[in-house]
N, C-alpha and C positions, 0 to 999 in steps of 0.2 A: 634108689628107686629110679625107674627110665620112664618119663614120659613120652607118648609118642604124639607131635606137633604135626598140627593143619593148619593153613594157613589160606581158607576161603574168600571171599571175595569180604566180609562182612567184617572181618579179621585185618584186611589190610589197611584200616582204618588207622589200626594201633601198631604199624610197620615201625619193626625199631625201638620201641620202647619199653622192652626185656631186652636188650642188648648187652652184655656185660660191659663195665668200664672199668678204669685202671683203681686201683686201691679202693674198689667199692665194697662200702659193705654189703649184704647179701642178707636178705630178705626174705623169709615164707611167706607168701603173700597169700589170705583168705578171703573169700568174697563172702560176706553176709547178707540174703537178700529176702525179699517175700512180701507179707502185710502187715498189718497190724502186732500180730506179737513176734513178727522181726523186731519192728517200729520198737515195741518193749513201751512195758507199762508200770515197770517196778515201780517203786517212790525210795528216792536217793536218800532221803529220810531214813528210812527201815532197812538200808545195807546196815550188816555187823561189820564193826572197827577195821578189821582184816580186806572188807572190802571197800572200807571208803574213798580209800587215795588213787591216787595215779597208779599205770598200772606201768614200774618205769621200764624204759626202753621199748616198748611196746607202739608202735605209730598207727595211726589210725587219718584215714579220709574218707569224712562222711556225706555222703553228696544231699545238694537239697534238691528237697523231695516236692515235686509241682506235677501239677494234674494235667493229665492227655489235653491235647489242645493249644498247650502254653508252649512260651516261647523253649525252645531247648536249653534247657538250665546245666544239670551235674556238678555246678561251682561246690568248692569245697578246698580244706584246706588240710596238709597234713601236721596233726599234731602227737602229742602223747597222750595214748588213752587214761581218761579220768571219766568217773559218774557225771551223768547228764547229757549222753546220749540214745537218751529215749525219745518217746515222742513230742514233739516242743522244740525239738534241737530246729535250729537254722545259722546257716552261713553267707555270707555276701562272699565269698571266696579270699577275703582279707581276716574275718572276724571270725569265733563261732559267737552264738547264743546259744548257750546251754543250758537244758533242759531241768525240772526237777524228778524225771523218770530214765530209768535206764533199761537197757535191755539184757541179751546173753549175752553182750558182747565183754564185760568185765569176768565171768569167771570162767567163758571160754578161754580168754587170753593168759588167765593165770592158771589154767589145767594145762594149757599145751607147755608155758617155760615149765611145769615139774614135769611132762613127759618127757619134754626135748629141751634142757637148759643149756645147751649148747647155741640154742637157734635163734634168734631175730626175728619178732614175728611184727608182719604189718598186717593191716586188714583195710579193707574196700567196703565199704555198708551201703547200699540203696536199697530205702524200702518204702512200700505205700499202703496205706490201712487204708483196707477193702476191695485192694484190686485183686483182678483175677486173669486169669491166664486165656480162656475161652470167648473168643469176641465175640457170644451170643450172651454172655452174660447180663443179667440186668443189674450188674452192680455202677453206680455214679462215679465210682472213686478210681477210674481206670483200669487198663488191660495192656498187658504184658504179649500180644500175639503182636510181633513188629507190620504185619499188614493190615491191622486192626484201623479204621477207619472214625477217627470222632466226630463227634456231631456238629465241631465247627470244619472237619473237608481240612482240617493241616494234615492229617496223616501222622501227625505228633503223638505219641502215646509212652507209656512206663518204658518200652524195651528202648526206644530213643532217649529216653533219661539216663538210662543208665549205662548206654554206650556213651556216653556225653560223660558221666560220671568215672569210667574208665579213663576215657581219651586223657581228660583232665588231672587227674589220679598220676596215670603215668607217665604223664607228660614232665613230670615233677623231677629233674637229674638226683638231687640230694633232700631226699625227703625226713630227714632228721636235724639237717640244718649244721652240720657237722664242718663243709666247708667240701667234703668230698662226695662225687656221685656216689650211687646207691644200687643195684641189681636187683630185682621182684622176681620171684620166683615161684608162681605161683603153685600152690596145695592143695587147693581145695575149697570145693562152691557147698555154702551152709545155706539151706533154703528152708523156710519155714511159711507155708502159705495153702492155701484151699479149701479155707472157709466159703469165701465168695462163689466159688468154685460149684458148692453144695447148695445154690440155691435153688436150683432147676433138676427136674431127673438128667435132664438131656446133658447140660454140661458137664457132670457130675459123672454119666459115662464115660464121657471125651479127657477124664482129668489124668487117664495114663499117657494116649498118645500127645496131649497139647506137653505134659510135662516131659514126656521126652524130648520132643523138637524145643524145648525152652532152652532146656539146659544141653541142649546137645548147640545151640547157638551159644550162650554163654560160657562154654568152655571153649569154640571155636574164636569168642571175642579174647580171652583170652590165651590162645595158641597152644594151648593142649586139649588134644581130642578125647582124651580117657580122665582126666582130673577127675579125682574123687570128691561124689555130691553126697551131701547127709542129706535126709530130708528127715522131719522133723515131724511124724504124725498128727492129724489133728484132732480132737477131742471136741465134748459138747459138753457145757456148765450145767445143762439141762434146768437152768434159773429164767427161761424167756417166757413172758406174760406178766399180767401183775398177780397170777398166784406162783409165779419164778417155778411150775414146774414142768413145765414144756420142752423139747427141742431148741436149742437155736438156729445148726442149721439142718433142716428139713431132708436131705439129702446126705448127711455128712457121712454114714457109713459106707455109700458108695466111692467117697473120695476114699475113706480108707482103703477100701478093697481096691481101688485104682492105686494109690500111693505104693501099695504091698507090691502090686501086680509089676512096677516100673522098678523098684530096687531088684526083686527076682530077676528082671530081665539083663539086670545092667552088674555086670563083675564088678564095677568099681562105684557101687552106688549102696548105702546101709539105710535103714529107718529106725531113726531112734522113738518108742511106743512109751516114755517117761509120761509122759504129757496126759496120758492116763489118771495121774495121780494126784495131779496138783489141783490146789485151791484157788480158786478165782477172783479177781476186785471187782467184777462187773461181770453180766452176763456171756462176754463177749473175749477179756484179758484175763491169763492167769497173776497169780498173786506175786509178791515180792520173791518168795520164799522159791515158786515157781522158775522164775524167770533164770535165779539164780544157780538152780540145779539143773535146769535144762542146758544152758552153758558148760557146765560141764561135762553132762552127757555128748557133745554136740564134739566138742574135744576130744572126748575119748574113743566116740565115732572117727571121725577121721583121721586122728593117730593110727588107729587099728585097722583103716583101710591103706593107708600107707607104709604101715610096717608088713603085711600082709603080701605088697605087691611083689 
């Protein structure tokens, strides 16, 4: 497969650090990002046996996740994926603390080694429950629009975390710890977000073009201009109120119809509509059982746009 490389001004941040080195190993590298059920709300508890353990060979750097405003964080460190990076997870860039929830990111990683057991697969995860893409949003929990301004005037916001979370990511020569440099190679951007998005009519029309200029930045952060994006459709529990049969969010079918409208547009873009089906722990998270087959779909999406190219 050819990817074809831009190298924007936003991008030279991370000059050099895809570079190949001598006897590196060589790395698929995925980017996991969004809200809330990027975040993952499984319970570590309720994985079956097959998925409890480490997932081995597999690296993972999970940046911590700090609200617009704050100082520019990303710290994070590269380990071997294991349950307990859900939401709860944190790192001081030495340690993690891990979580008792996990997300898609364990049977994503175990769907891709049976696609492709040849491969080495790394992954990138930044994510924030309840941000949103559209800086008209009235969501508290950040915005992902890099000109987005917070209410404390830093200019600080989710898309600086997460470049922060890259820099640091790749800044890393041998990220298994092996004794030799490492090569990232990046695959593909897994995005699951737009909830927050559906709170307002207004943003909730803007949710194709803000998502294309997102990810058409994050795949320039990462120096390929066509990298293949999932996006991950979003659904409604229809559990909000206290008789739990209401809407949550208000607006959400227009996100979908946005969501459709930006994979249509983009060759190297799919929507995975799983998410339809699952069972939820809150009005807001789907279930264990969820989380865990969304993962997979999420894999076999962008397998399939890779094999495709």
């Amino acid at each position: 497969m050819k990817f074809r490389c831009c190298v924007p001004l936003l991008a030279l941040l991370l000059c050099g650090t895809f570079e190949p080195a001598a006897e590196a190993t060589v790395y698929d590298l995925y980017f996991l990002g969004g809200q809330s059920n990027m975040d993952g709300y499984g319970y570590v508890e309720e994985l079956p046996p097959e998925a409890a353990g480490p997932v081995q060979g597999v690296m993972i750097f999970h940046g911590n996740t700090s609200p617009d405003g704050a100082p520019v964080d990303g710290r994070g460190l590269w380990a071997e994926l294991r349950p307990g990076h859900g939401v709860g997870y944190s790192t001081d860039g030495q340690t993690a603390n891990y979580s008792d929830r996990f997300g898609i990111e364990l049977t994503f990683a175990r769907t891709l080694e049976k696609l492709d057991p040849d491969a080495n697969i790394a992954i990138i995860k930044y994510s924030r429950g309840g941000s949103a893409i559209d800086r008209e949003s009235d969501t508290p929990y950040g915005c992902w629009d890099p000109d987005y301004p917070d209410a404390k005037g830093t200019g600080i916001n989710q898309y600086d975390h997460f470049l922060a979370t890259i820099r640091n990511a790749t800044s890393v020569a041998d990220i298994d710890g092996d004794g030799e440099s490492d090569t990232l190679v990046p695959m593909g951007i897994v995005w699951m977000q737009g909830e927050s998005d559906a709170s307002t009519e207004e943003t909730a029309e803007r949710y194709e073009q803000n998502l294309e200029r997102l990810m058409d930045l994050i795949r320039a952060a990462l120096r390929v201009d066509d990298l293949p994006v999932v996006i991950g459709r979003i659904s409604d529990s229809n559990l909000y109120g206290e008789k739990k049969d209401s809407k949550v969010w208000n607006h959400g079918e227009i996100v979908r119809i946005e969501q459709a409208a930006f994979v249509a547009n983009d060759p190297q873009a799919v929507l995975v509509t799983t998410t339809d089906n699952y069972g939820y722990s809150d009005p807001w998270h789907y279930d264990s059982a969820g989380y865990l087959h969304l993962g997979k779909q999420f894999a076999i999406a962008v397998h399939g746009l890779r094999a495709a190219d």
